[in-house]
KENUDREN-414119 format. One record per atom (N, C-alpha, C): residue in three letters; x, y, z. Coordinates in pm, whole numbers, padded with zeros to 5 digits, always signed. Each point is the difference from the previous one (the first is absolute). Example, Ala and Ser with C-alpha at 12.3 -4.5 7.8 and 13.67 -1.06 7.14 Angstrom:
ala+01319-00569+00780/ala-00089+00119+00000/ala+00090+00120+00000/ser-00035+00105-00072/ser+00082+00119+00006/ser-00077+00109+00073/
This chain:
unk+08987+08180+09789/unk+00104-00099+00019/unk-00029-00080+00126/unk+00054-00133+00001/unk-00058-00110+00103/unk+00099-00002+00078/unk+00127+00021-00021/unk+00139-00002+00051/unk+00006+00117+00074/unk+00033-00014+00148/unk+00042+00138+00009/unk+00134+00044+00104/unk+00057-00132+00013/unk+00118+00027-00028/unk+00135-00103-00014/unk+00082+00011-00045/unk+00104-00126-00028/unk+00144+00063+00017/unk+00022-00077+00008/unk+00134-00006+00050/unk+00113-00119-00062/unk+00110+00087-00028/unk+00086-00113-00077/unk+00072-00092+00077/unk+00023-00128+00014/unk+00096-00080+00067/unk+00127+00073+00068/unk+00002-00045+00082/unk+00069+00031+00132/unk+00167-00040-00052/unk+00051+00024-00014/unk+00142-00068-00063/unk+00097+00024+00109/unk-00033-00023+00086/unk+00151+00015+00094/unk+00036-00104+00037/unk-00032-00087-00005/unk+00055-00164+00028/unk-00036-00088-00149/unk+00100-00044-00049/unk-00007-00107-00152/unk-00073-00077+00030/unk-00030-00071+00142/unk-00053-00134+00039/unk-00156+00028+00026/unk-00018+00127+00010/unk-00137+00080+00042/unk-00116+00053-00073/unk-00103-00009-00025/unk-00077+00090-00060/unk-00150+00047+00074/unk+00001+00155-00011/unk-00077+00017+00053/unk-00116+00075-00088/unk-00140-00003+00028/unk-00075+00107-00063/unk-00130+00043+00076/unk-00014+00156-00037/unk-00162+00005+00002/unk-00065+00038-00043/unk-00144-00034+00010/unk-00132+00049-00057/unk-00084+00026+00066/unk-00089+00120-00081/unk-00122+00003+00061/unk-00120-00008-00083/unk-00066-00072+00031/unk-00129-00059-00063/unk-00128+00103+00000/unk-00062+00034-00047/unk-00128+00052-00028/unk-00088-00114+00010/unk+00010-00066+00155/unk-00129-00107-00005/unk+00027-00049+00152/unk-00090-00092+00048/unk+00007-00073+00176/unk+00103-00037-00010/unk+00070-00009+00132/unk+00063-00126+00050/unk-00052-00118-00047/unk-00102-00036+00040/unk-00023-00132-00002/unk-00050-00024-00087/unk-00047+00075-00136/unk+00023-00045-00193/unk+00106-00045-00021/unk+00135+00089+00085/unk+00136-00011-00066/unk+00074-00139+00090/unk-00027+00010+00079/unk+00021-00099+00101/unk-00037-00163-00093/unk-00144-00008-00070/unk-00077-00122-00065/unk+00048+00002-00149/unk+00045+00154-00077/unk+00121-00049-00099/unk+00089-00092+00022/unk+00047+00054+00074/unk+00152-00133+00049/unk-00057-00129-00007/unk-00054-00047+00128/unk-00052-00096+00051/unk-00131-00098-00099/unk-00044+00019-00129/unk-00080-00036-00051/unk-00005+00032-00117/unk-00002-00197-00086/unk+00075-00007-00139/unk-00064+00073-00089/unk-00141-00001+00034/unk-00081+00079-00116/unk+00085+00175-00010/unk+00013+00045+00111/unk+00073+00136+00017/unk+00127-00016-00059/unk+00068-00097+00075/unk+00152-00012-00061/unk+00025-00018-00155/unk-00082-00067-00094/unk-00006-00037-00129/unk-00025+00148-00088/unk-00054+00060+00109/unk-00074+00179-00104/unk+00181+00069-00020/unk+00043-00022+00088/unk+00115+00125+00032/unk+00202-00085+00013/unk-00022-00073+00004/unk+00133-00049+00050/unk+00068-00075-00132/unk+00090+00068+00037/unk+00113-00015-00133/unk+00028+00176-00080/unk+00099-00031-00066/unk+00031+00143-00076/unk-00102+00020-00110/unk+00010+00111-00042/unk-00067+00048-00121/unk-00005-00109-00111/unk-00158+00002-00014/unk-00004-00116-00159/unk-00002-00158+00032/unk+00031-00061+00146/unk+00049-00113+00056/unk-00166-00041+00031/unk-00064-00124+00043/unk-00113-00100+00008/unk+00052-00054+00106/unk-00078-00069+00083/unk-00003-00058+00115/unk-00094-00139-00032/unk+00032-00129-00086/unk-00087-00075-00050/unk-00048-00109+00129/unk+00126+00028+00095/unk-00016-00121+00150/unk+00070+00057+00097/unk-00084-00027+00112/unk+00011+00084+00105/unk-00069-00056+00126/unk+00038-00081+00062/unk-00044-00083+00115/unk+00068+00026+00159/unk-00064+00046+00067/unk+00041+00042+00126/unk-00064-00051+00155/unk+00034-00067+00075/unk-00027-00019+00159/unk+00029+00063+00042/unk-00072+00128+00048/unk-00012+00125+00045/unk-00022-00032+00213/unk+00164-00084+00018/unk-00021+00026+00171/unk+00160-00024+00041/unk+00036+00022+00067/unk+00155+00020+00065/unk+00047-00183-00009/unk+00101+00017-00080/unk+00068-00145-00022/unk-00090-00057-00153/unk-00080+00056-00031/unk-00083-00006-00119/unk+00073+00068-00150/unk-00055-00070-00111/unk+00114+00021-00089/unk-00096+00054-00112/unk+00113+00057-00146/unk-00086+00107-00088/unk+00122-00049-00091/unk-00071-00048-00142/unk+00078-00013-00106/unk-00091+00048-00161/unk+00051+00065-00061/unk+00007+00114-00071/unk+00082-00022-00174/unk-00084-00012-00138/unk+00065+00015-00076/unk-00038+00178-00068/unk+00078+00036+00007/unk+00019+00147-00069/unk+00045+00001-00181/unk-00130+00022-00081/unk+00041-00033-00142/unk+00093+00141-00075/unk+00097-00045-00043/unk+00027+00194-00084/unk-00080+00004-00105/unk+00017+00097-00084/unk-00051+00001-00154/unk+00043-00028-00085/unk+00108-00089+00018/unk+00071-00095-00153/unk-00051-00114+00087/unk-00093-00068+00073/unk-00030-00092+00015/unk+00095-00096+00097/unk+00060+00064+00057/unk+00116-00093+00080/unk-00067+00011+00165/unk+00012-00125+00062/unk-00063-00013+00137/unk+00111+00042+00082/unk+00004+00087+00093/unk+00056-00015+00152/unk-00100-00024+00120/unk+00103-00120+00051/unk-00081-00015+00136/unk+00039+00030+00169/unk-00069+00003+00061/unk+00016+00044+00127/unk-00031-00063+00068/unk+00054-00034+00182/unk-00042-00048+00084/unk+00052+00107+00125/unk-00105-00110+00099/unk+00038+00064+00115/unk-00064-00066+00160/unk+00029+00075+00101/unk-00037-00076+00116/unk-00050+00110+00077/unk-00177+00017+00109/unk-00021+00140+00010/unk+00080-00047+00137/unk+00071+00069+00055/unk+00008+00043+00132/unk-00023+00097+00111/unk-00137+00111-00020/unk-00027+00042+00070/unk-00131+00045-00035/unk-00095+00027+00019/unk-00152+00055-00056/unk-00063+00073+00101/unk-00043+00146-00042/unk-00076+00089+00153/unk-00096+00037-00119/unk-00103-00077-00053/unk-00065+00135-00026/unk-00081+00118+00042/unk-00006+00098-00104/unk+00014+00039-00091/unk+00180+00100+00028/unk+00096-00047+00064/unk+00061+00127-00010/unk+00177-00075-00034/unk+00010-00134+00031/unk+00121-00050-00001/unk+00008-00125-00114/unk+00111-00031-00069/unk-00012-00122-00091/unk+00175-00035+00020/unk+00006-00141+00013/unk+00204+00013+00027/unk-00040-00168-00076/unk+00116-00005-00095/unk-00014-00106-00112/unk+00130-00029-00040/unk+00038-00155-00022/unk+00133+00044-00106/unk-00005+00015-00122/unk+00089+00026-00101/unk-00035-00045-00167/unk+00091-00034-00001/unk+00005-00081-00128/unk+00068-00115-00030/unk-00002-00066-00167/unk+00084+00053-00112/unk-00051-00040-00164/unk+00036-00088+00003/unk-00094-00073-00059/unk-00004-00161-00003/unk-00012-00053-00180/unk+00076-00124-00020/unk-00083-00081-00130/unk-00104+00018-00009/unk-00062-00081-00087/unk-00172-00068-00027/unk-00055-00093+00095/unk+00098-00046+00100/unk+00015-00119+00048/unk+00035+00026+00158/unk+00044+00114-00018/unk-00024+00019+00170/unk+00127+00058+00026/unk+00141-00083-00035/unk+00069+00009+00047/unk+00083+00139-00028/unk+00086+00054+00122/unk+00069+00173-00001/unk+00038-00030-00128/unk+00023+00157-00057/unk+00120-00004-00082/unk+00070+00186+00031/unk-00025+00040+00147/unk+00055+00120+00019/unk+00002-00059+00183/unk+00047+00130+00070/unk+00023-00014+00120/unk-00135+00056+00029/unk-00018-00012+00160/unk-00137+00013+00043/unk+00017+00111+00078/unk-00133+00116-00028/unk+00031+00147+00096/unk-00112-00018+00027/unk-00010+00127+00135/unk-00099+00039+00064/unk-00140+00109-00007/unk-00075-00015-00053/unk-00051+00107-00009/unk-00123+00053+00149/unk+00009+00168+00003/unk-00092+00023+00157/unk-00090+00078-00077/unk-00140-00004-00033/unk-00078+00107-00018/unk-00053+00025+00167/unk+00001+00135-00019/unk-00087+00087+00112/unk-00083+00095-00068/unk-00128+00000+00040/unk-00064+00093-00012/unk-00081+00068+00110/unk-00004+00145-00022/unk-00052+00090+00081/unk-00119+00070-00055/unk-00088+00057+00101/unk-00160+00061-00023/unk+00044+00174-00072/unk-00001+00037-00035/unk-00003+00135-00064/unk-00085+00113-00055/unk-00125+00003+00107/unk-00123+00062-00051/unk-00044-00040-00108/unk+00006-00143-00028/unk-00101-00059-00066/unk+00080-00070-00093/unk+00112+00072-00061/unk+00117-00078-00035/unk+00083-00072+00012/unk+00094-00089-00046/unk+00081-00099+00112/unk+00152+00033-00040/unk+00098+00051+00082/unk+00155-00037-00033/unk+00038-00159+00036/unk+00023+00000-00104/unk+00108-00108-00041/unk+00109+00014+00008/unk+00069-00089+00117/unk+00219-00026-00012/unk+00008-00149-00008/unk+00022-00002-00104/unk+00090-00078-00080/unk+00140-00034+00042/unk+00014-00118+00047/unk+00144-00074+00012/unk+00056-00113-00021/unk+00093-00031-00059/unk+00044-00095-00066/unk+00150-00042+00028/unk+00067-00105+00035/unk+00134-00044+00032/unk+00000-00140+00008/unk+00134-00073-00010/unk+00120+00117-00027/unk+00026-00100-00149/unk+00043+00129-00087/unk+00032-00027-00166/unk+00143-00072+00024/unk+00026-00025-00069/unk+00183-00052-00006/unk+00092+00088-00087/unk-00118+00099-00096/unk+00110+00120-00084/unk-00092+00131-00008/unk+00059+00103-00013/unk-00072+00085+00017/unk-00108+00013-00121/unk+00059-00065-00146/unk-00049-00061-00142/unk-00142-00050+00038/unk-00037-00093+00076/unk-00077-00069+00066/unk-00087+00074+00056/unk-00010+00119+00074/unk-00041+00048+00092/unk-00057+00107-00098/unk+00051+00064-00121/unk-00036+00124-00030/unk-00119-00082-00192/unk+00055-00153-00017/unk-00156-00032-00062/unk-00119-00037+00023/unk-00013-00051+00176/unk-00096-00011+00090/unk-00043+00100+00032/unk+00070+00134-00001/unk-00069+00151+00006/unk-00068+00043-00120/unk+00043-00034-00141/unk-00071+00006-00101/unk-00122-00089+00018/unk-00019-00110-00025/unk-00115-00071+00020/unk-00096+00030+00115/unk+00057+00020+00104/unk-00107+00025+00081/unk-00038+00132-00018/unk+00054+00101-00043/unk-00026+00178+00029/unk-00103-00022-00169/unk+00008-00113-00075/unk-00122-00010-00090/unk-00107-00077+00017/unk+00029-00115+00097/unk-00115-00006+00069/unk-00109+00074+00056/unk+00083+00085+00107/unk-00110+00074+00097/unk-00038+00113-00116/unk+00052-00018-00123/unk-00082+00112-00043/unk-00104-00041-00088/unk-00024-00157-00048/unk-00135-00088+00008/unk-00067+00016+00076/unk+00063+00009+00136/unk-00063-00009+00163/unk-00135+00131-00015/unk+00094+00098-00071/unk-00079+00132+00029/unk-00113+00001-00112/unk+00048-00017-00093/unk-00137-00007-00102/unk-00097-00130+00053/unk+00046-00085-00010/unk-00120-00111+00104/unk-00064+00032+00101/unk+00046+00078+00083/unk-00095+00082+00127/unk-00042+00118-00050/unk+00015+00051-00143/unk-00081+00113-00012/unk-00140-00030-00129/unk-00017-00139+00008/unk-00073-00028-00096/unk-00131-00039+00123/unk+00012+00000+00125/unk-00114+00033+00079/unk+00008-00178+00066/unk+00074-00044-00008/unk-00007-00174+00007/unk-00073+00006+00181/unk-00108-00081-00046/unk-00081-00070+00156/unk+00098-00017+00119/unk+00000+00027+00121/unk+00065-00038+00092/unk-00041-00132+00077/
């Protein structure tokens, strides 16, 4: 198993979500998932979902917009603005679902990845705010808790650093 360990969303605040992981791979593989579309296109989105566009300015005040396909063929898109970059260990971003066209069509949260060194492994905390319902907060825990588990089969298929 590539996973070795997870943890369910943090539910003590509706407006909050928290998670973690730990990776069976570098920091700084997991660090260049995030940060790089070819990486981001392997893993991001829920189960069964495509990543057909995915364009990112990867520097503080630099922006990342994102269509996420499902499997009945319907586009969601994403935006965002990075506001903070350390690599390999920090990522602070907003998100933001958008039209085809750019414009919101949800409120805009925060997300903080941190990652830490772990004898070779990396923990991942996961944070995200603030939702407006707790509804909100606990299908962004679905999607993402199926993400990172793309995350994990994509870093266990040996991918180049």
């Amino acid at each position: 198993m590539h996973l070795t360990q997870r943890s369910a969303a943090d539910a003590s605040s509706e407006s909050e979500l928290s998670m973690t992981r730990t990776f069976k791979a570098p920091r700084s593989l997991v660090f260049k998932a995030w940060t790089e579309p070819a990486h981001l296109a392997r893993w991001s989105g829920p189960q069964g979902f495509t990543t057909p566009h995915h364009e990112m300015d990867l520097r503080v005040g630099g922006t990342y917009r994102a269509c996420l396909r499902a499997p009945d063929g319907v586009d969601h898109w994403v935006k965002g603005v990075y506001r903070e970059i350390r690599a390999p260990e920090r990522l602070v971003m907003t998100h933001c679902w958008t039209d085809a066209a750019g414009n919101p069509t949800g409120p805009e949260t925060l997300i903080t990845v941190t990652l830490t060194d772990r004898d070779g492994a990396t923990l991942m905390n996961f944070h995200q705010a603030l939702f407006e319902s707790s509804a909100s907060r606990d299908g962004h825990s679905q999607g993402w808790s199926q993400s990172f588990d793309r995350l994990v089969d994509y870093l266990a298929e040996g991918v180049a650093p």
